[in-house]
C-alpha positions in Angstrom: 18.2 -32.2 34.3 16.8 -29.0 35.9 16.3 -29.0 39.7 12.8 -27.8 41.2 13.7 -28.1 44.8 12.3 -30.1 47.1 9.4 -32.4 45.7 7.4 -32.3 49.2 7.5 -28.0 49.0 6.7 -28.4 45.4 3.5 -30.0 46.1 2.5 -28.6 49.2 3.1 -24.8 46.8 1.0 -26.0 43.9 -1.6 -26.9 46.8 -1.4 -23.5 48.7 -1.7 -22.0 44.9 -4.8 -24.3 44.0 -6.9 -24.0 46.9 -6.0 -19.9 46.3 -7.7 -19.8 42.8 -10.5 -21.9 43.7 -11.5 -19.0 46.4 -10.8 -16.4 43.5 -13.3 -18.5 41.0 -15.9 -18.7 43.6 -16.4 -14.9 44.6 -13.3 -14.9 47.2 -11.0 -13.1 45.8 -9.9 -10.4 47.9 -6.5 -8.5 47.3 -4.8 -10.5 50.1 -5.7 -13.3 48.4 -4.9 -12.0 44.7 -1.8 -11.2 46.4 -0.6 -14.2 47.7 -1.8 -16.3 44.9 -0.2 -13.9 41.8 3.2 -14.1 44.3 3.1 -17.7 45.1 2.5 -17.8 40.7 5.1 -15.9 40.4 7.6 -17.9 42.4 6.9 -20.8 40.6 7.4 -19.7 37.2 10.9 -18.9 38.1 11.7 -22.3 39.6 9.6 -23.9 36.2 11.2 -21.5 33.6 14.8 -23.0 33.6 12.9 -26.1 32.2 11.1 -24.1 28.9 14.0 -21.5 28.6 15.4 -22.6 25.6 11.9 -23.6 23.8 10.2 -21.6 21.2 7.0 -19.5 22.4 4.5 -21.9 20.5 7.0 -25.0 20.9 4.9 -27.9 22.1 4.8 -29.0 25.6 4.2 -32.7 27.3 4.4 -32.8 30.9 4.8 -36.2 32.3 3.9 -36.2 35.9 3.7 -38.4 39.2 1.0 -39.8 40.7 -0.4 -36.9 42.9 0.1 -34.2 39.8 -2.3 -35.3 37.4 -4.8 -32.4 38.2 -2.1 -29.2 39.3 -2.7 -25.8 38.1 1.2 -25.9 36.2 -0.4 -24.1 33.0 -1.1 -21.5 34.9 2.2 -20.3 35.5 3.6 -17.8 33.7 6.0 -19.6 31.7 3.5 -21.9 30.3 0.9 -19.5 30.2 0.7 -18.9 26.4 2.2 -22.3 25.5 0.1 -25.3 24.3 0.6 -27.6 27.4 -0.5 -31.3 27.7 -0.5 -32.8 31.1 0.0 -36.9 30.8 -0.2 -38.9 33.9 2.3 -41.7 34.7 -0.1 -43.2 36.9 -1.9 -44.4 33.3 -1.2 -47.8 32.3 -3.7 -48.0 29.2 -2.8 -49.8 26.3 -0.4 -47.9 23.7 -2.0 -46.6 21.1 -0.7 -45.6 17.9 -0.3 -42.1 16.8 -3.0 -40.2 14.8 -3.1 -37.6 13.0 -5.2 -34.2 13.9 -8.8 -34.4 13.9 -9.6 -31.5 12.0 -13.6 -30.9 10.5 -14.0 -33.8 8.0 -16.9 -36.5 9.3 -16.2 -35.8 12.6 -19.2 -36.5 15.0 -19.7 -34.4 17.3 -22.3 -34.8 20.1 -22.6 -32.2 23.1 -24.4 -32.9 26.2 -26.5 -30.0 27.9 -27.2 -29.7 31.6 -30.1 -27.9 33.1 -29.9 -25.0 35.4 -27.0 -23.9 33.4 -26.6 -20.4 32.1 -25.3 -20.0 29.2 -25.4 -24.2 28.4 -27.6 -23.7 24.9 -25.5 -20.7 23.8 -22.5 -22.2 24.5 -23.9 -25.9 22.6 -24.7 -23.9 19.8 -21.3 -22.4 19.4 -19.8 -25.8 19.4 -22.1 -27.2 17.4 -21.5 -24.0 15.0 -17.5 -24.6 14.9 -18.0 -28.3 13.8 -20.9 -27.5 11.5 -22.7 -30.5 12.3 -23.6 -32.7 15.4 -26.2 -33.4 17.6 -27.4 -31.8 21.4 -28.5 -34.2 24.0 -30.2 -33.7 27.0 -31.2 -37.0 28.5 -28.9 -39.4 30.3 -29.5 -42.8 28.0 -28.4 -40.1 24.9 -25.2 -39.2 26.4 -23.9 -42.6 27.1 -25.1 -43.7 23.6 -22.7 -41.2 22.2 -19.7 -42.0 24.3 -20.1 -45.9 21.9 -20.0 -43.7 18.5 -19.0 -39.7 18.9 -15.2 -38.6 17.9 -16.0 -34.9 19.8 -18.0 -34.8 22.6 -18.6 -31.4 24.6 -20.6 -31.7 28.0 -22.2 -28.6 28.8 -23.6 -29.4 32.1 -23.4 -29.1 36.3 -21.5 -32.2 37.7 -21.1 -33.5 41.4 -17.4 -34.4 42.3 -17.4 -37.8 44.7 -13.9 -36.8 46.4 -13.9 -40.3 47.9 -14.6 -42.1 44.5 -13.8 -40.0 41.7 -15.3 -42.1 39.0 -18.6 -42.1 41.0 -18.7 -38.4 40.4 -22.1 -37.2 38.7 -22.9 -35.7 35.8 -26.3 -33.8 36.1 -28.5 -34.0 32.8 -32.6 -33.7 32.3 -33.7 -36.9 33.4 -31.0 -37.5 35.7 -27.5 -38.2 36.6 -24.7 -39.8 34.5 -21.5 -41.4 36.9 -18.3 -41.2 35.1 -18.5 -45.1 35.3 -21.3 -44.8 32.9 -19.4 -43.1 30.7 -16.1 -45.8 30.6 -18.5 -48.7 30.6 -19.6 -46.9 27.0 -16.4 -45.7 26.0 -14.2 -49.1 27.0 -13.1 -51.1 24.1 -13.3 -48.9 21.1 -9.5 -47.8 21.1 -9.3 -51.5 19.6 -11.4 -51.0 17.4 -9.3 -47.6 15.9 -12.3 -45.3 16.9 -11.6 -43.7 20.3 -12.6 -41.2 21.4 -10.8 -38.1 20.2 -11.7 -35.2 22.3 -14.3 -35.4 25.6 -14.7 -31.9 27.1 -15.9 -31.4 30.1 -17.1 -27.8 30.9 -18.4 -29.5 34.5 -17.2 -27.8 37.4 -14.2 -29.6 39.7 -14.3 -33.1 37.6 -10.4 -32.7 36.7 -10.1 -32.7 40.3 -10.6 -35.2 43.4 -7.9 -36.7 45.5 -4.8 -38.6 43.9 -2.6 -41.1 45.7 -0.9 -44.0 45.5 -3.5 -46.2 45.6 -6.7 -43.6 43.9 -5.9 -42.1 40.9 -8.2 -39.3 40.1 -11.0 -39.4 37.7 -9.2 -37.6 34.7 -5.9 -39.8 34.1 -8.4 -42.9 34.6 -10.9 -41.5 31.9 -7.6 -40.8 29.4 -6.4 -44.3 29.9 -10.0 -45.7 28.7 -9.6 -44.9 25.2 -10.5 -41.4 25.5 -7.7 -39.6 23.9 -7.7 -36.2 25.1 -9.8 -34.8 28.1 -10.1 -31.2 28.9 -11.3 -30.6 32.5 -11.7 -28.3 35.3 -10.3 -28.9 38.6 -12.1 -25.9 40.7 -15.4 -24.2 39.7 -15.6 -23.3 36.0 -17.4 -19.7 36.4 -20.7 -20.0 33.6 -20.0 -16.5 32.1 -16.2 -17.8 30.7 -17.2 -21.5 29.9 -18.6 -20.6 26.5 -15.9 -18.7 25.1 -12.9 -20.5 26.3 -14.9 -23.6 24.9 -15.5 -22.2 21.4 -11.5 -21.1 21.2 -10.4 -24.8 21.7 -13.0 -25.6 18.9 -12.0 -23.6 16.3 -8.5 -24.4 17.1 -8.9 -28.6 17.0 -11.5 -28.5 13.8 -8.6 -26.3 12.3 -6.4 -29.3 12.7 -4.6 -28.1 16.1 -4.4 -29.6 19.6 -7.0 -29.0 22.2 -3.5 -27.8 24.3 -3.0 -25.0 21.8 -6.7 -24.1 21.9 -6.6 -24.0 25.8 -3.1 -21.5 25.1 -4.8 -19.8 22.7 -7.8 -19.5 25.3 -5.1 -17.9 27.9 -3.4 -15.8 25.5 -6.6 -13.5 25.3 -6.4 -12.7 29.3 -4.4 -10.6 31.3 -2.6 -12.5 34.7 -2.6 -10.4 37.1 -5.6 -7.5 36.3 -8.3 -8.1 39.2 -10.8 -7.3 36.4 -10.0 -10.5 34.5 -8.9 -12.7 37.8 -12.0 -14.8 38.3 -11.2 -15.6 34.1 -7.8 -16.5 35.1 -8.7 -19.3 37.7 -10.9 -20.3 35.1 -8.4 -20.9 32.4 -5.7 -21.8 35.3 -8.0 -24.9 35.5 -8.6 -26.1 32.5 -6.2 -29.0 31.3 -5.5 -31.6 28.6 -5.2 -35.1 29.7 -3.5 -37.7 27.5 -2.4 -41.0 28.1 1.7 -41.9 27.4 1.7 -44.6 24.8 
């Protein structure tokens, strides 16, 4: 057992820290505000790093977490930093699944959704697309949910609207129109069953991974992994277009090599420097980004 402190100043510090890197991903980050959020970082490694201390560097982690949690910033403190980090949700109640093995390249399908008004969204679907060496790209709303029924990968490229009353209302903005996240269950419920859920759903949408989480609203990500979606990588403040591509081709390479989208995402941090205000706005970005599974 290691002791955190109080639970109440835990959350209201990982609240202070969030709403500090969302500013710093959208153009506010002034030093006052680098400040506070690198020292508020800071102080929460040292209460977190009693807990990975005695881990290997590339050890690894699940973190298990309260309603209310599901969507915190935790791998972006130093500690975890360079770590492959999963973030599981106790607040999902789906049905156990068994254990599978790594995805890897071999007949995976792959679809990727692109978005308009997005810079960078073809570039960064061709990069995906590259990594798995086959797939398809889809632009229109009725081709999306038709590959939530069949895809093992998919990669949304696209704006989104975050509903922070009803997370799964929250829109997904293709050509012809929007996609809510309940379109997206309705498609994807029922194939864990079947053996074939889905392996990976990325969303490089801004803010999805976020949206309010109590006890009676859990927030759109934990309710997506518990829908036979096996791993969800999200943002929970605005994903700045000029890192989305990148950071999305190193988880990638990493899963079609046979590794977790977590050590893709640590991979992903390893290549920026905390703390330099020329990398900062990259730092919220990857601060953001989580992987989502459900316990079995």
């Amino acid at each position: 057992m290691t002791p955190l402190g109080s639970w109440s100043d835990l959350l209201d510090d990982l609240a202070q820290l969030g709403r500090a890197i969302a500013r710093i991903a959208t153009g506010g980050g002034t030093p006052p505000v680098l400040a506070a959020a690198t020292t508020l970082g800071c102080e929460l490694g040292e209460r977190l790093w009693p807990v990975v201390a005695d881990l290997a560097d590339d050890e690894a982690i699940t973190l298990a977490l309260d309603r209310g949690l599901e969507s915190t910033l935790l791998s972006s403190l130093p500690p975890l930093w360079n770590r492959p980090v999963t973030i599981a949700s106790l607040a999902v109640t789906g049905t156990p699944r068994a254990a599978r093995g790594p995805l890897g390249s071999s007949a995976a399908r792959v679809a990727v959704a692109v978005g308009p008004r997005l810079d960078g969204a073809d570039a960064e679907a061709a990069d995906v697309l590259a990594v798995w060496g086959a797939g398809q790209t889809h632009r229109r709303a009725t081709d999306v949910v038709a590959a939530f029924a069949d895809a093992d990968v998919i990669h949304l490229a696209a704006h989104a609207g975050l509903r922070w009353d009803n997370p799964l209302q929250s829109q997904i903005h293709l050509d012809d129109g929007p996609v809510a996240l309940t379109e997206v269950l309705a498609a994807a419920r029922g194939r864990g069953s079947t053996g074939r859920a889905i392996r990976l759903l990325y969303l490089a949408a801004c803010s999805l991974g976020g949206g309010v989480t109590d006890s009676a609203l859990v927030s759109a990500i934990p309710t997506l992994a518990e829908h036979d979606i096996e791993t969800v990588v999200a943002a929970t403040i605005p994903l700045p277009d000029a890192e989305s591509g990148w950071i999305a081709r190193t988880v990638h390479e990493a899963v079609c090599r046979g590794e977790t989208p977590a050590a893709g995402l640590a991979q992903a941090r390893a290549r920026v420097r905390p703390g330099d205000p020329g990398t900062a706005v990259t730092w919220a970005a990857l601060a953001c980004l989580s992987a989502y599974a459900g316990l079995a």
